[in-house]
N, C-alpha and C positions, 0 to 999 in steps of 0.2 A: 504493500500500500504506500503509493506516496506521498511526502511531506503537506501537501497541500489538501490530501484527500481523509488525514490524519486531525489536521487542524481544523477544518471543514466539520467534521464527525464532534470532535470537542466544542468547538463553538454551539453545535444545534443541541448536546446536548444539557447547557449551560441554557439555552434560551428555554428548551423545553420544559425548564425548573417551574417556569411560569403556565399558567393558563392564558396565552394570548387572546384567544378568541374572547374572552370571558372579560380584560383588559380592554379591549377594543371597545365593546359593548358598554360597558360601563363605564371607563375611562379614570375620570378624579374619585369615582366614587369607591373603586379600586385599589384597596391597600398594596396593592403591588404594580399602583403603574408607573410611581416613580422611581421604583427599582429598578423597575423593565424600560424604562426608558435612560438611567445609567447604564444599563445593560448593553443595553443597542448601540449606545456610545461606543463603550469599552472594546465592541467588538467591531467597530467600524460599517456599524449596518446603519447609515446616514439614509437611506431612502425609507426604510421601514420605518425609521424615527420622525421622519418626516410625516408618513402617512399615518401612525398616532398622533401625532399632534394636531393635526387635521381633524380626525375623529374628535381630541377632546376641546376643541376653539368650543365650540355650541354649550359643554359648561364648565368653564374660565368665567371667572370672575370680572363684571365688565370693562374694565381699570386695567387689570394686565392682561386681557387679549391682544393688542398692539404690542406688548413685548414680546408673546407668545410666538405672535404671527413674526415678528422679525427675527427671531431664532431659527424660524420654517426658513424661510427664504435665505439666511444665511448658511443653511447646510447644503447649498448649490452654490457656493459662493468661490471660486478658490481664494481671498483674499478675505476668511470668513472673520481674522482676527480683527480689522478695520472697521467691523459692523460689533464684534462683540464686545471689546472693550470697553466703548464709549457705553453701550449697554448695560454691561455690569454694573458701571458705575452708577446709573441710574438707576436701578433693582435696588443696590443697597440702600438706596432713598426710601424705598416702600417698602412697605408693611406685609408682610405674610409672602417671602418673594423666596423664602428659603431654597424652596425646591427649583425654583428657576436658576439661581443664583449659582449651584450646585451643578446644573446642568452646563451653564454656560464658562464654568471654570474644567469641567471635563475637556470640554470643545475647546477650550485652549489650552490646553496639556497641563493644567495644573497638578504637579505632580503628588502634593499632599492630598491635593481632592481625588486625583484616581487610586493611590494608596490608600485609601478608605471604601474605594468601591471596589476594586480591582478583585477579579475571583482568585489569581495565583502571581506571584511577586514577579515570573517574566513578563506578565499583563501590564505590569507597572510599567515597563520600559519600554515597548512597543507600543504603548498608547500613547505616552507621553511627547516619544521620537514622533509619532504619525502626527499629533494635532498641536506639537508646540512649532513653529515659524521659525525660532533660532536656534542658531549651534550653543550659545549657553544662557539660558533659561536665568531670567533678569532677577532672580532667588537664588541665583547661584553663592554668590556672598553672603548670605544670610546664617545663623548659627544656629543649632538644634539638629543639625543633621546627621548622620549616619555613617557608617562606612559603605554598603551598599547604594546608601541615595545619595553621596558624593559621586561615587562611580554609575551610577544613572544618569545626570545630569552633565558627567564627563567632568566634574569639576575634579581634576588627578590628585592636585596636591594637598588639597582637603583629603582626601581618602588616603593619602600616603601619608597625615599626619597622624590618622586612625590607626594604621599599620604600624606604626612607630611604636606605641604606644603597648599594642597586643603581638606583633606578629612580623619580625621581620623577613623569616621565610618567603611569606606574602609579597611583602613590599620589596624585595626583590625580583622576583618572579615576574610582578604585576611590570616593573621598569626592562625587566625584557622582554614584555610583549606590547606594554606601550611604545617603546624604542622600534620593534620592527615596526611597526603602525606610523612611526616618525610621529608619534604626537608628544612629546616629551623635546620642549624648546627652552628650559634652562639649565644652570649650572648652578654650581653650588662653591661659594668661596669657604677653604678650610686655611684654619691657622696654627701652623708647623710652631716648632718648637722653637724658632730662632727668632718666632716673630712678624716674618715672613707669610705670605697668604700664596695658599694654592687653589688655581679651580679643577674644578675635577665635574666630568659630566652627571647627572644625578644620577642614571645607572651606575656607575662607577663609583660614585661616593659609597651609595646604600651597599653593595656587594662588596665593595675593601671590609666596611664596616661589620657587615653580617660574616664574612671570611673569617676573620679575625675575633669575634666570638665563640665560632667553631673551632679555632682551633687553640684561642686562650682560656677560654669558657667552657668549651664539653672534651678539647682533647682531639677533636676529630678534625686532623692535620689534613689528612685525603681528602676532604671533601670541602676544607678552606680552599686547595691549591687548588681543586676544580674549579671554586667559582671566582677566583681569583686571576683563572688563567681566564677567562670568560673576558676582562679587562682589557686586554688586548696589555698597552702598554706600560698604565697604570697599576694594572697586576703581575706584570714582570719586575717591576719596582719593587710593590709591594714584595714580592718574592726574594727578591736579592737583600732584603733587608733581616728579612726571618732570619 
């Protein structure tokens, strides 16, 4: 079975949690139709979402039907963040807008909002990649974050201060695979003992330093000089000093 006919099969059976027929019909009066309509998001089914919303305009409250309807029309939009934002901001003015409000931060990859609805944590990062606009997500600075939702947002060296902290296995591992990816664009200045400052590429700082815990710290010389020689020149250094 292929990748496509696998994901296919998960998604309908994720939708079928719901009684849609039953949603449709009754629509707001529906304890599950704002689940089912995060749902629809989540999974990138913009036309179905569309044609509930259509079904529940008739009862919408007569104040935010007008928002309703520009959420409709924005999911044909490719430029759909230019109509949602100003939006949002407008919802949080009114009163009882929760659920819209919710929807309309989905539709822009809000990543804390699809982490709450999301059915399984790779959900989080493919929805987020599909309906956020930029390469890093204007929250990226922001504090309270994770090691995994640094590394979703692409924010590296947030997640490699996480690393630091638990796991430098990791945080080397992760700088030689962001390095083949070439996404790893600083350096890192270190201060020698005379005084003097060295740079040293960040792959190459983190594995001198991880090296050299394995082999001052556990004893395990063979497997410093592996990831040592990994340095290319820096760990030939390293090595003539040993």
């Amino acid at each position: 079975m292929s990748n496509n006919s696998t994901f296919g099969l998960a998604k309908q059976s994720y939708l079928w949690e719901y009684d849609r027929y039953n949603i449709h019909i009754s629509t707001l009066k529906n304890k599950d139709f704002w689940p089912f309509a995060y749902r629809l998001v989540l999974f990138g089914q913009l036309d179905s979402l569309s044609n509930l919303l259509s079904a529940a305009i008739s009862t919408f409250p007569t104040d935010l039907v007008p928002f309703l309807k520009e959420i409709q029309s924005s999911l044909s939009q490719p430029d759909r963040h230019s109509i949602l934002h100003p939006l949002l901001a407008q919802l949080k003015q009114q009163e009882d807008t929760k659920d819209l409000v919710i929807l309309c931060n989905l539709l822009l990859g809000d990543i804390r909002t699809i982490s709450r609805h999301a059915v399984h944590p790779v959900q989080i990062h493919i929805a987020s990649r599909l309906y956020n606009n930029t390469t890093t997500p204007s929250y990226a600075s922001e504090g309270g974050r994770d090691l995994l939702e640094s590394l979703m947002i692409g924010d590296i060296y947030s997640a490699f201060s996480f690393c630091v902290q638990h796991d430098w296995w990791l945080i080397v591992h992760l700088c030689f695979l962001f390095s083949k990816k070439q996404m790893l664009d600083r350096s890192i200045q270190v201060a020698l003992n005379d005084g003097s400052m060295l740079e040293l590429k960040c792959t190459d700082y983190f594995t001198v330093f991880y090296a050299s815990s394995l082999m001052n710290g556990c004893g395990a010389w063979k497997d410093g000089f592996y990831y040592l020689l990994a340095c290319e020149e820096t760990g030939k250094l390293a090595i003539n000093e040993v």
